[in-house]
VOVEX-388660 format. One line per field, with one value per residue (C-alpha): residue number from 1; residue in three letters; x, y, z. Coordinates in nm, 4 decimals. Layout:
N
pos <- [NUM	...]
code <- [ALA	...]
xx <- [X	...]
yy <- [Y	...]
zz <- [Z	...]
END
This chain:
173
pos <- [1	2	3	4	5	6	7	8	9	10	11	12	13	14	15	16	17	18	19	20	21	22	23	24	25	26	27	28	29	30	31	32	33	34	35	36	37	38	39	40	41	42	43	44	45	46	47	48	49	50	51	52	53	54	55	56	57	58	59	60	61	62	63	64	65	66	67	68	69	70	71	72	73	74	75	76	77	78	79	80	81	82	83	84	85	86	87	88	89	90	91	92	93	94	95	96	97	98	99	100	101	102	103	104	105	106	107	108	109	110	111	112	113	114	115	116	117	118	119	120	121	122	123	124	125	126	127	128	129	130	131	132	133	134	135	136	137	138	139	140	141	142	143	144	145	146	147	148	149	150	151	152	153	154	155	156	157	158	159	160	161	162	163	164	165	166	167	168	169	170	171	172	173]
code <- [UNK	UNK	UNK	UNK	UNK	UNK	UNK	UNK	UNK	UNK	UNK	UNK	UNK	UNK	UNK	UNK	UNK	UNK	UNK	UNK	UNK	UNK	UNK	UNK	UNK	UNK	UNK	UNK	UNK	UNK	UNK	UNK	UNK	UNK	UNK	UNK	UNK	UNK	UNK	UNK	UNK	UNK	UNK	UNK	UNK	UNK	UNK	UNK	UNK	UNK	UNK	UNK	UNK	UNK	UNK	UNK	UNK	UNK	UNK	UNK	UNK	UNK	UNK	UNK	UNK	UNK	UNK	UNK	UNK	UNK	UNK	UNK	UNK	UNK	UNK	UNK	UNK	UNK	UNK	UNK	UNK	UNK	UNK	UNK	UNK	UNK	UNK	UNK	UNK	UNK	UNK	UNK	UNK	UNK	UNK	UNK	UNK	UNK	UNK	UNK	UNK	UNK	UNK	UNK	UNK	UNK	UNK	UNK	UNK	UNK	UNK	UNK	UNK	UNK	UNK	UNK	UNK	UNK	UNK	UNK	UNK	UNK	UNK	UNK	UNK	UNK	UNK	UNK	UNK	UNK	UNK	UNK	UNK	UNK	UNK	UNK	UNK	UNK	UNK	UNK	UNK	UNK	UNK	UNK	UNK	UNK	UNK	UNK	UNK	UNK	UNK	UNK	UNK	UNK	UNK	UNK	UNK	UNK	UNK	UNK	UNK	UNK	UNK	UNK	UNK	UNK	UNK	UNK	UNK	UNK	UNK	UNK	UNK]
xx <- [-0.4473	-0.2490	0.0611	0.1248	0.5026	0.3977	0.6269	0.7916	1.0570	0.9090	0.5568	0.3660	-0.0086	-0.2399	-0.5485	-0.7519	-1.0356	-1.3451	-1.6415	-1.9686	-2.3279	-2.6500	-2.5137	-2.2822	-1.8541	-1.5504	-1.2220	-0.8385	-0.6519	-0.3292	-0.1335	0.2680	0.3092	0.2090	0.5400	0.8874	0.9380	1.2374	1.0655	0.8176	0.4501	0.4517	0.2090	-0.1559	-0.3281	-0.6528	-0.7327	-1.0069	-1.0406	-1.3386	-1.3957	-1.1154	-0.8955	-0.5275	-0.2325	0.1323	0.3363	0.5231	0.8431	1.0496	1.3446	1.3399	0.9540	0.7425	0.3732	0.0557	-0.1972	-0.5945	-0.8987	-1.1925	-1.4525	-1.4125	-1.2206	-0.8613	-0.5943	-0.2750	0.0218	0.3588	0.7434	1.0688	1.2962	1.5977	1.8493	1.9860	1.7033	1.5740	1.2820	1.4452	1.1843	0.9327	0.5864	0.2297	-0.1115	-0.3374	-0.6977	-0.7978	-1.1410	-1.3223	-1.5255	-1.2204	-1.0554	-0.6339	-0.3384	-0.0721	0.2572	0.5198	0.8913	1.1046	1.1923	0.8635	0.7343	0.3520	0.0157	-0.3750	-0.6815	-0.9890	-1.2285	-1.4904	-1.5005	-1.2282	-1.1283	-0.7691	-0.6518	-0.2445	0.0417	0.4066	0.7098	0.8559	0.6672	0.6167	0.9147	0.8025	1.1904	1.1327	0.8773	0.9298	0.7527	0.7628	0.3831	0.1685	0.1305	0.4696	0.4864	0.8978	0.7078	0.6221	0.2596	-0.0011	-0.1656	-0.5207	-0.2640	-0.2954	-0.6803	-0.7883	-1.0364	-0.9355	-0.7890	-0.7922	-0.4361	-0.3007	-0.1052	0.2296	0.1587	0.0592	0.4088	0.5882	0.8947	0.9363	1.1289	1.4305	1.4284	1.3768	1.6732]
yy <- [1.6087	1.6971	1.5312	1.5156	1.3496	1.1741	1.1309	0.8484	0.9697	0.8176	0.7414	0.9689	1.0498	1.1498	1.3187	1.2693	1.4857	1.3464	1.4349	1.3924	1.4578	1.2608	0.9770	0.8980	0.9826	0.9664	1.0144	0.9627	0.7298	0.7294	0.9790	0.8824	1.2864	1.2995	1.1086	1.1843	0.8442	0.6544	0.3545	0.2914	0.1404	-0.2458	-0.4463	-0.3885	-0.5994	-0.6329	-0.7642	-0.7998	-0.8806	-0.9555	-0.7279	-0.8233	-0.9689	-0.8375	-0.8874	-0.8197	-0.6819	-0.7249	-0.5627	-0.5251	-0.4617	-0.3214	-0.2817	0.0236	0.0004	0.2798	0.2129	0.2824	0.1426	0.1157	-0.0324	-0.0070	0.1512	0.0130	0.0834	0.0567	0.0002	0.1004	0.0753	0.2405	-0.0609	0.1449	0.1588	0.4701	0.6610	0.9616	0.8134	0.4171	0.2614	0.5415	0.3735	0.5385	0.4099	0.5827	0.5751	0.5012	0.4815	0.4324	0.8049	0.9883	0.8975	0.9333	0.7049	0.5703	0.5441	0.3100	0.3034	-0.0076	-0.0932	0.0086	-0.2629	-0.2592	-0.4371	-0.3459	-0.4470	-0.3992	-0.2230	-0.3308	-0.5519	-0.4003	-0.3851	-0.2255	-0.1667	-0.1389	-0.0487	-0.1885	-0.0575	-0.4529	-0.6984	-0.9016	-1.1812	-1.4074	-1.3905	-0.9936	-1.0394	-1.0702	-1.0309	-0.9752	-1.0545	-0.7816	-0.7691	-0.7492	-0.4417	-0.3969	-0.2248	0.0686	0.1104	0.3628	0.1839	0.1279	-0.0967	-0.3441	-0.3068	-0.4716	-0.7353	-1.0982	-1.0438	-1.3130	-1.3698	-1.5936	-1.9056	-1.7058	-1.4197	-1.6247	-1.7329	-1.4141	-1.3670	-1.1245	-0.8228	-0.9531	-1.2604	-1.0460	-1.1112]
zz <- [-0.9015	-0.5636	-0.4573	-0.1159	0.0354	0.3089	0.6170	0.5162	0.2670	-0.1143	-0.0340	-0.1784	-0.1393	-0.4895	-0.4701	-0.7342	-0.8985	-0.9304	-1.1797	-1.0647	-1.2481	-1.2849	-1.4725	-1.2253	-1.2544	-1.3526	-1.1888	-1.4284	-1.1542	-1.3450	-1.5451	-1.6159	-1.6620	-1.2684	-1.1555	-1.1826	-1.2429	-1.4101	-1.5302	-1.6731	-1.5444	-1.7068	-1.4900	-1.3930	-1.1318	-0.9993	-0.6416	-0.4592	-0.0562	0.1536	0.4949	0.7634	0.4986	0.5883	0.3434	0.4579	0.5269	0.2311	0.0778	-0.2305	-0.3024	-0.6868	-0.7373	-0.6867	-0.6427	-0.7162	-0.5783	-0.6380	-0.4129	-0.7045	-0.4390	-0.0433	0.2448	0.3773	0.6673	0.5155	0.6923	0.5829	0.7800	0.6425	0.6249	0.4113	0.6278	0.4204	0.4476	0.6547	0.7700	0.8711	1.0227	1.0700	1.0706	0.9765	0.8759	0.5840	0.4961	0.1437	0.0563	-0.2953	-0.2096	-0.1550	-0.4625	-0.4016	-0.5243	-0.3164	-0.4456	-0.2230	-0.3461	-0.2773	0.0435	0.2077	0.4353	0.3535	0.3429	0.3933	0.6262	0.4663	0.6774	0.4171	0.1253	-0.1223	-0.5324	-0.5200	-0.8428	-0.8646	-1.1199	-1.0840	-1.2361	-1.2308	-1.3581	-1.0428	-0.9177	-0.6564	-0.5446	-0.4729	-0.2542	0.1618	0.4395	0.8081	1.0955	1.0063	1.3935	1.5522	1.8053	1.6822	1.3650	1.5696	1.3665	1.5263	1.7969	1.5439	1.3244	1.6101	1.6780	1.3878	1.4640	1.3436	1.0334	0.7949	0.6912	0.3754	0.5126	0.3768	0.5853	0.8998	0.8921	0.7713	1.0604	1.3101	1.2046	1.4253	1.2311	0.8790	0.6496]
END
């Protein structure tokens, strides 16, 4: 396992080691030992998105997510929105992809969401069980994000009717 910071101040990148022979693999996606992390992991969820689904971008305030793709390849998208921090409102995009087996770890605060390239499983911890009334969201494609220019390039996505109506970040309270 390597852990990479990435350049939003948090977020934090896992590689994973994979074991491969005849019979197939096996790769640990999780270890608690790996994080310094003050609470502990109390909700696993399983979700699973068809090709040119997109979902966000979402945010919470107390929860942190880890995230695993089990089956597919995704863009995620992610936006600083801590005003405190050193990174406010820095915006990147990272590959995950079931054959490059990493972890993606996104602190509170973080706006983010997915497009899946192909169909996807994406496995995911949380450190909160999940509130409804921690959960906001802002339109995946607003240009006041300042996402890498591929963010925007993604064909049609499918969107849930919450996240068709998700505000502008202007309008983001």
């Amino acid at each position: 396992m390597e852990s990479t910071e990435l350049s939003i101040a948090g977020v934090k990148l896992i590689t994973l080691k994979r074991f491969e022979d005849s019979r197939g693999s096996f790769c640990e996606a999780f270890r608690a030992s790996w994080l310094n992390h003050p609470n502990p992991w109390v909700q696993w969820n399983v979700s699973r998105s068809k090709k040119g689904v997109l979902r966000g971008l979402h945010i919470h305030q107390r929860q942190t997510d880890y995230w695993h793709i089990v089956a597919g390849q995704v863009t995620v998208g992610l936006v600083d929105n801590r005003p405190q921090s050193p990174t406010y409102r820095k915006a990147i995009t990272v590959p995950l992809r079931e054959d490059a087996p990493q972890t993606l770890v996104i602190p509170p605060g973080i706006f983010h969401g997915f497009y899946g390239d192909t169909d996807v499983v994406l496995m995911y911890l949380l450190d909160q069980e999940y509130d409804p009334t921690d959960e906001k969201g802002v339109r995946w494609d607003d240009p006041e994000l300042g996402l890498p220019a591929e963010w925007y390039s993604k064909p049609s996505p499918v969107l849930s009717p919450r996240d068709e109506k998700a505000p502008l970040l202007k309008d983001f309270k």
